[in-house]
VEXNUBA-219733 format. One line per 5 residues: number of its first residue (from 1); their letters; for each residue x negated, y, z of C-alpha. Coordinates in Angstrom, 3 decimals. Each point is the difference from the previous one (the first is absolute). Example, Ala and Ser with C-alpha at 12.3 -4.5 7.8 and 13.67 -1.06 7.14 Angstrom:
2
1> as> -12.300/-4.500/7.800; -1.370/3.440/-0.660
***
This chain:
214
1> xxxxx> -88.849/62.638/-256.107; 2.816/1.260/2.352; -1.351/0.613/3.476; 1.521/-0.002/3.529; -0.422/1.875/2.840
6> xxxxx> 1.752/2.421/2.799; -0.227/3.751/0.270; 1.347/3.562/-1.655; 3.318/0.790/1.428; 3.277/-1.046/-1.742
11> xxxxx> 3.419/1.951/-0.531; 1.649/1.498/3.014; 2.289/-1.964/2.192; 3.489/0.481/-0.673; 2.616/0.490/3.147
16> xxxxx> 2.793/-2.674/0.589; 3.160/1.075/-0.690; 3.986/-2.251/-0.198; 2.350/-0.922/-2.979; 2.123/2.430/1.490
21> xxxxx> -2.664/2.598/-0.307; -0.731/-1.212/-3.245; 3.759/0.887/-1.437; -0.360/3.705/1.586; -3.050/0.375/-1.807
26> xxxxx> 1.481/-0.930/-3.387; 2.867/1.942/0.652; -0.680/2.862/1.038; -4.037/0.416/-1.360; 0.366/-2.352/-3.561
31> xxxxx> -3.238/0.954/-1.820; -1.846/1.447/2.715; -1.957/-3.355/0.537; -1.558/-2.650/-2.197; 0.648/-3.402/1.200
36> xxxxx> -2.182/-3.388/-0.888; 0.158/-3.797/0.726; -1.806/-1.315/3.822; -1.889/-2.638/-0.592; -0.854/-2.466/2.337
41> xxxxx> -3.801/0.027/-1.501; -3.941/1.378/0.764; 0.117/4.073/-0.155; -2.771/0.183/-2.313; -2.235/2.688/-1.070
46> xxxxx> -1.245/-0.333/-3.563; -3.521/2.219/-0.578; -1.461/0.329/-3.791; -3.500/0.504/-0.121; -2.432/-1.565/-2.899
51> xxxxx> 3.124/-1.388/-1.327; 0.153/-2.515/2.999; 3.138/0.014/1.312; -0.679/-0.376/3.844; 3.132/-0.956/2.292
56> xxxxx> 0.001/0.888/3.709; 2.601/-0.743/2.893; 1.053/1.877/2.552; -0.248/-2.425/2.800; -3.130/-1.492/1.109
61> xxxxx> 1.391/-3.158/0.465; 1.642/-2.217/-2.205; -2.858/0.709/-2.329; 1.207/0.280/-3.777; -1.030/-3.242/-1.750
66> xxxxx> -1.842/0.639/-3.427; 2.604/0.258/-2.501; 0.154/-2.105/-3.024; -1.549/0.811/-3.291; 3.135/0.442/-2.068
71> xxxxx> 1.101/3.407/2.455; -4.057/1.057/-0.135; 0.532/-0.126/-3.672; 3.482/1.882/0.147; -1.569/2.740/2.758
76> xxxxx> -3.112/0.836/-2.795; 3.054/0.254/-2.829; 1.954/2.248/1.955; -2.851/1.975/1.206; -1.338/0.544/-3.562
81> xxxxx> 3.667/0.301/-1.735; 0.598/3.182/2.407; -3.220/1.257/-0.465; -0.678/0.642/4.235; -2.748/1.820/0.421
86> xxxxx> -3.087/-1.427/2.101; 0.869/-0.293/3.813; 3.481/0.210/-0.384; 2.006/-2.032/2.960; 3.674/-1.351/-0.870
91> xxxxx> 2.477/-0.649/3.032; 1.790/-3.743/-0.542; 0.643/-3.340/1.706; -1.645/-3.348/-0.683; 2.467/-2.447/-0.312
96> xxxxx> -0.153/-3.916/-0.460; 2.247/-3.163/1.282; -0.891/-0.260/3.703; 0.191/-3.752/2.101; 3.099/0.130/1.776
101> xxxxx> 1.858/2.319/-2.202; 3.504/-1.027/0.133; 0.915/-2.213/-3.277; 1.267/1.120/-3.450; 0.863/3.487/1.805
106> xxxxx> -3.539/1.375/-1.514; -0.381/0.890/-3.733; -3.366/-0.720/0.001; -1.400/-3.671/-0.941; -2.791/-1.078/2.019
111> xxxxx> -3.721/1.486/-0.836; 1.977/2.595/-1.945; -1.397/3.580/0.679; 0.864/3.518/-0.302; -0.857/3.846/0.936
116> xxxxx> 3.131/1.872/0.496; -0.765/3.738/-0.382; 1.355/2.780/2.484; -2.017/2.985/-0.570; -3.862/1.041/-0.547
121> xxxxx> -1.859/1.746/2.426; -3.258/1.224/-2.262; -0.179/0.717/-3.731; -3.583/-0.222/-0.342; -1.604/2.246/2.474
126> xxxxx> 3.147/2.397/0.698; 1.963/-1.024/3.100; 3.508/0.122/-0.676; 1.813/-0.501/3.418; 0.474/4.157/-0.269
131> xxxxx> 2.258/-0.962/-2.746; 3.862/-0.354/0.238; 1.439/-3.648/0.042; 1.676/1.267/-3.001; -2.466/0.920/-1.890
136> xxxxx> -2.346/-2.754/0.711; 2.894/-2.401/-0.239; 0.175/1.505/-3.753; -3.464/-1.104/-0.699; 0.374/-3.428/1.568
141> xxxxx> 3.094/-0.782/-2.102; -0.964/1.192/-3.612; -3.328/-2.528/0.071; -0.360/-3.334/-1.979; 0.944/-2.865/1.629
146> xxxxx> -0.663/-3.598/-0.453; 1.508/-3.526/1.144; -2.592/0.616/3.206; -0.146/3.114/0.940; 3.709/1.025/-0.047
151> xxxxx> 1.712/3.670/1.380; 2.021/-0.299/2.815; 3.659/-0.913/-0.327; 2.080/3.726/0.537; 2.418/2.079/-0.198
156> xxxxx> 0.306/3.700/0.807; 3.877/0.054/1.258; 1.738/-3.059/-0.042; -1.473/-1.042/3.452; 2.370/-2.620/1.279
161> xxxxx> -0.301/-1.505/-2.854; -3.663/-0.507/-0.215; 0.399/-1.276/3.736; 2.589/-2.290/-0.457; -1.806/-1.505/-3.341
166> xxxxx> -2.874/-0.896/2.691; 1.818/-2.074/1.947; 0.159/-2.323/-2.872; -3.654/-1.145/-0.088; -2.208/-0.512/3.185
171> xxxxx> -2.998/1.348/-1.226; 1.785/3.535/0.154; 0.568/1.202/4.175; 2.454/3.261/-1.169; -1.365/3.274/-1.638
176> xxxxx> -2.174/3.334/0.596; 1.374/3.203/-0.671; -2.146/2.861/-0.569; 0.709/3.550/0.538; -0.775/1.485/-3.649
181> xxxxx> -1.600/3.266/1.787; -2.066/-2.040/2.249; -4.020/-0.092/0.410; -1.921/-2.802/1.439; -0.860/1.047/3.519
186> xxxxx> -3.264/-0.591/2.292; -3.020/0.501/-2.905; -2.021/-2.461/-2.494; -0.984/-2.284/3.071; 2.579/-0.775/1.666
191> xxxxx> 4.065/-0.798/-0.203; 2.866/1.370/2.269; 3.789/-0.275/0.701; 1.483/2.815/-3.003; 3.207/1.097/1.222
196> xxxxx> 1.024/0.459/-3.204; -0.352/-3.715/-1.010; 2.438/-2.906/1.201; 0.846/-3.726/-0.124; 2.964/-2.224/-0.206
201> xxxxx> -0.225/-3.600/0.716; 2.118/-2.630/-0.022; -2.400/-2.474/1.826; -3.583/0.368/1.166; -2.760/-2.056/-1.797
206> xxxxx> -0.631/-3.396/0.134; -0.125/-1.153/3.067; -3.639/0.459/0.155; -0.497/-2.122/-2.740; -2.947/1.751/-2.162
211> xxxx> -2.507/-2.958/-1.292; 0.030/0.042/-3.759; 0.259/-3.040/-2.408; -3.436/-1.201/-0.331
***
């Protein structure tokens, strides 16, 4: 059974940055960044140990509610399919219909759930934030995926695009670009503001609105 909890550290906290800014960068440094879907979700950590997929939050409070047994199910098949070594800890975000969420704007159908994969911290014991974004961004993308536990919607140069397509369903807040030569900054305990990381949003997240569908 899927556990929940709060601690480890999760990915570094991107900078906020305009539209306008957004157009230089795809001008003028097109393939220099990789840039993926913000969801308006939990930022989830995702450990494998004793093939029990354990997820954790990042804040303390809301609390992650237990997910349901079809994604436990679909976390155990991806684990296995990719063949993740023991203790290895997979960057996402926990996503599900939330009360409130504005009507028919949100693909997802109430009690629906899903891990959206970002990145991956640990491959079994070996801590991987030395590693380039590229590189580990390489990893990430070539894995099995499932109806559950889905990659991260991307692109690694048509920016504007990706951003505008967000604007089309409100479970998406803009994108994240990553700086292929970056590292993730601080050490395995704790997160920090990567200069070489930034947002673009279109609207901020729900109005507070984070209580699941029971």
């Amino acid at each position: 059974m899927i556990k929940t909890t709060n601690r480890w550290r999760c990915a570094d906290k991107p900078f906020e940055i305009s539209f306008e800014e957004l157009r230089r960068i795809e001008q003028d440094e097109r393939g220099e960044y990789i840039a993926t879907m913000k969801l308006d979700g939990y930022r989830t950590l995702v450990d494998f140990t004793n093939k029990n997929p354990i997820a954790f939050s990042r804040k303390e409070t809301p609390s992650i509610h237990p997910v349901n047994k079809s994604l436990e199910e679909a976390m155990l098949q991806f684990m296995e399919e990719n063949n993740l070594p023991e203790g290895s800890r997979i960057d996402g975000e926990w996503c599900a219909r939330r009360k409130g969420a504005r009507s028919g704007l949100s693909s997802l159908s109430p009690g629906q759930e899903q891990i959206v994969i970002f990145g991956v911290f640990y491959l079994g014991k070996e801590w991987l934030g030395d590693t380039a974004e590229g590189e580990r961004w390489n990893l990430v993308k070539n894995w099995k995926y499932n109806d559950k536990v889905i990659l991260a919607e991307s692109t690694e140069v048509d920016y504007v695009d990706l951003f505008k397509k967000s604007k089309e369903d409100w479970k998406y807040e803009g994108i994240v670009l990553k700086d292929r030569s970056s590292f993730l900054i601080g050490d395995p305990d704790s997160c920090k503001q990567n200069p070489l990381w930034l947002k673009v949003r279109w609207r901020g997240n729900d109005d507070g609105l984070t209580i699941l569908e029971e």
